[in-house]
N, C-alpha and C positions, 0 to 999 in steps of 0.2 A: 505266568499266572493268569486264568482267565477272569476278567475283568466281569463285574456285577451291573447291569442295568438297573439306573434306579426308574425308568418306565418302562414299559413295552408296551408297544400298540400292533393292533392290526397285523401291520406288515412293519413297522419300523422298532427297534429299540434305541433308544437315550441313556447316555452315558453321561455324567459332570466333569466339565472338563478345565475346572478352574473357574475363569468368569464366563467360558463358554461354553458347549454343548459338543457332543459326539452324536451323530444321529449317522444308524448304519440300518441300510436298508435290507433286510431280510430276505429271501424265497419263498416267505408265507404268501400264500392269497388270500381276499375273502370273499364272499361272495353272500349277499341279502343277511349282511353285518355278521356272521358267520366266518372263523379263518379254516377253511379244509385242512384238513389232516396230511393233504400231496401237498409240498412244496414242489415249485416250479424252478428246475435248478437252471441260477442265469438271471430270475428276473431279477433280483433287485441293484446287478450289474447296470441292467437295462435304464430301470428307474432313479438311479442315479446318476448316468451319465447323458440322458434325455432332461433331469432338470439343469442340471450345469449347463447342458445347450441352453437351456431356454431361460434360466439365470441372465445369463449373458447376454441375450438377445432383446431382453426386456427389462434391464437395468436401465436406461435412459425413463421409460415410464417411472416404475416404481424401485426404491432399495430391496435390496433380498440379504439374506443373515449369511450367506455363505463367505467363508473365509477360507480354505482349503483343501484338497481331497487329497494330499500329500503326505502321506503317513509321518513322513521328518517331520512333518510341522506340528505334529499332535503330542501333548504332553507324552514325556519318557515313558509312562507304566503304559503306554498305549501301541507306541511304537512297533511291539516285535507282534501286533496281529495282524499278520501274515494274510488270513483268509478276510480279512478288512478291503483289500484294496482294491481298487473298483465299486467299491459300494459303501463309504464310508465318507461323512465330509464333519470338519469342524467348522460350527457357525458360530453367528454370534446370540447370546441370550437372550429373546423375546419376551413381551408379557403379552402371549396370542388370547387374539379376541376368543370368544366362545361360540363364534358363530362358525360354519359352511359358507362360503361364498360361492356360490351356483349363479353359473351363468348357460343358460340357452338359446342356441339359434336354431334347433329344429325340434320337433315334437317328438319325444323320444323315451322310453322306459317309464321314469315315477309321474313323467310330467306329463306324458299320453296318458295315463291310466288316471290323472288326475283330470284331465280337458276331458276326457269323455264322460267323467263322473256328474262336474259341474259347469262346464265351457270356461275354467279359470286354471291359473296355474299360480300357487302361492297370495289367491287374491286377489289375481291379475287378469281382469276380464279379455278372454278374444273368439276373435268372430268364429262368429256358426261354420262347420261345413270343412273343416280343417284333417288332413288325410293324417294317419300315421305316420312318421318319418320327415311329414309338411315341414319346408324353409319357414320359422315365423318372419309374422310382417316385421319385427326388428328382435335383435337378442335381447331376451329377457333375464332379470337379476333374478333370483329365485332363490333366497339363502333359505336354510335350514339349523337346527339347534347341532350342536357336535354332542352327540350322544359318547358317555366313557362306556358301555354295554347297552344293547339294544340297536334300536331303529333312530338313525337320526329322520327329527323331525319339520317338513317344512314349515316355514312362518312368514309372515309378511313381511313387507316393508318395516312397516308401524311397529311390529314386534321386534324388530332390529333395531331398531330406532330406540326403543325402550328399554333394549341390553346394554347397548351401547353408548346409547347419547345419538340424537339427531343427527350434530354434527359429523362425526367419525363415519354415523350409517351415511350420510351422502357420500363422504369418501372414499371409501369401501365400495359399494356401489359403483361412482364413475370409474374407480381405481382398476375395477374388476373385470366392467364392460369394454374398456381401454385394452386391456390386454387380452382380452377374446378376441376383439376385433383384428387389431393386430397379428395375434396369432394364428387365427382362421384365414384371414388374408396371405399370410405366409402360407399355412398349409396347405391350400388349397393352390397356390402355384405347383406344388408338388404330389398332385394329385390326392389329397387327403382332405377330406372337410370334417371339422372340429364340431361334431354335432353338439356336442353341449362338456364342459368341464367346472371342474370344482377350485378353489383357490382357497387356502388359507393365509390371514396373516395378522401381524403380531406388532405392538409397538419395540420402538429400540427407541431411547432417549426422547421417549413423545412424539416421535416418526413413523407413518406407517409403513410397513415393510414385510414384504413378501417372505413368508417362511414354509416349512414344509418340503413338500414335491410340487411341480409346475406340469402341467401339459402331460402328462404320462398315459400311457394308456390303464393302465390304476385308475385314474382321477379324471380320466375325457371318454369320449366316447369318440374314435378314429370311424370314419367313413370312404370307402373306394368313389373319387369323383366319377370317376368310367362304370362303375355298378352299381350307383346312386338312383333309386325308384324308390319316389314317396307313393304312399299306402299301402306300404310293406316292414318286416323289420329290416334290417341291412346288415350285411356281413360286415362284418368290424372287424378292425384292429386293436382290439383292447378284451377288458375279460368282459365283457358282455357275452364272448362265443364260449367262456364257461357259466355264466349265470344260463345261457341258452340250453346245454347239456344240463343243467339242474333242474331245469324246468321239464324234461322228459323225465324223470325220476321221479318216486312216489315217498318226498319228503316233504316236510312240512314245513323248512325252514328256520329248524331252532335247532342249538347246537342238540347232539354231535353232529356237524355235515359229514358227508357221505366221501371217499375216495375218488379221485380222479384216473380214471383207465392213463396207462401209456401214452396211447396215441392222444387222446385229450392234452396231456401235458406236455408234450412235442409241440404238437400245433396251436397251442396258443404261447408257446415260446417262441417259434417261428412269427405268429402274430407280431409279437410286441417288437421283436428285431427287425421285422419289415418296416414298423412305423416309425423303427428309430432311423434306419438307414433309409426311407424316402423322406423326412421330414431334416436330417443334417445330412443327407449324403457320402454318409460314412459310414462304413461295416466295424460294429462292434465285437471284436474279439473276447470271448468268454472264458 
């Protein structure tokens, strides 16, 4: 019997699974909050076994809600889905903030287009004279409102703070900039720089805790260190090389988005599988 999601997003649907959650990771894409009509068959294989890497690797910073991606261990009425595996994890129940947690360490997409507008990024004054693609002088927090349709919107510190509570926003905040750091430093031994990614998370028992997806090329923006030139945009690993292909089309950006050619959907499945297998060193079988 196929089983009823009681949300679906973007790219993910949620399933109840008792006290805990089914979160299975789709083949939707989306692109300027928009999900295209091509799925990308494979990726949400990708995106779930790229955050279970980085679960793992960043559970000494912060807790994360994951509990197992083992079909046995998911309640019985769930068991016999078959085209689940590889892309399905049982967690634990969150009550997620409402915020985006964005963190940037290079000038890149919403937050160039914002520094050229006003030389600030969420607020955040920086200096004159900064190229496209520019290393910032350190990574910046940069959260945004989590829009349920529409455009998520960026906000300040102060306005985090105001959703949130002070407190939680400081922790969120160092919680964030911890595991960029971290991560970018990993990645970047393996020829990848983390130009900028998103993080969400969530309390479990009054504890903050990383939920969602992690590091993905979804949710980062992947950079080739060996073809790295700021005052440029930079070939990526992630779907930035399909927001790029949208950007030569004569849309506007609201739904319906437009089809994605073949070869479009090839190569950026090749994309994401290259940043899985230089960032774990392991070829993902799809």
């Amino acid at each position: 019997m196929q089983q009823q999601p009681f949300r679906s997003g973007k790219v993910r649907d949620i399933y109840e699974a008792g006290d805990n959650l089914i979160i299975v990771a789709s083949d939707r894409i989306s692109a300027f909050d928009c999900i295209l009509p091509t799925p990308i068959t494979g990726k949400g294989k990708v995106l779930s076994a790229l955050s279970l890497f980085w679960f793992s690797q960043t559970a000494d910073i912060v807790p994360n809600h994951f509990i197992s991606d083992d079909l046995n261990d998911f309640p019985a009425k769930f068991q016999s889905q078959e085209d689940w595996a590889g892309r399905a994890m049982l967690v634990k129940r969150a009550q997620v903030l409402p915020i985006e947690c964005v963190v940037r360490g290079y000038l890149a997409g919403g937050g160039w287009k914002e520094y050229q507008t006003n030389g600030a990024i969420s607020g955040i004054a920086l200096p004159t004279g900064l190229q496209e693609s520019e290393q910032l002088p350190e990574p910046l927090f940069t959260p945004s409102t989590k829009a349920e349709s529409g455009h998520d919107e960026p906000i300040s510190f102060e306005q985090t703070a105001a959703l949130i509570g002070q407190e939680l926003a400081e922790q969120v905040k160092s919680t964030s900039l911890q595991l960029y750091s971290f991560a970018a430093d990993y990645a970047r031994e393996r020829g990848l720089i983390i130009a900028d990614t998103k993080f969400e998370f969530g309390l479990i028992d009054g504890k903050l805790t990383l939920v969602d997806e992690a590091l993905t090329p979804d949710s980062s923006r992947f950079w080739d260190v060996e073809k790295y030139q700021p005052g440029t945009s930079q070939d990526s690993f992630d779907k930035q090389f399909v927001r790029d292909y949208l950007e030569t089309l004569d849309w506007d950006k609201t739904p319906p988005a437009p089809a994605l050619p073949a070869d479009i959907m090839q190569r950026t499945l090749d994309k994401y599988l290259e940043a899985y297998t230089r960032l774990t060193g392991r070829q993902l079988q799809l």
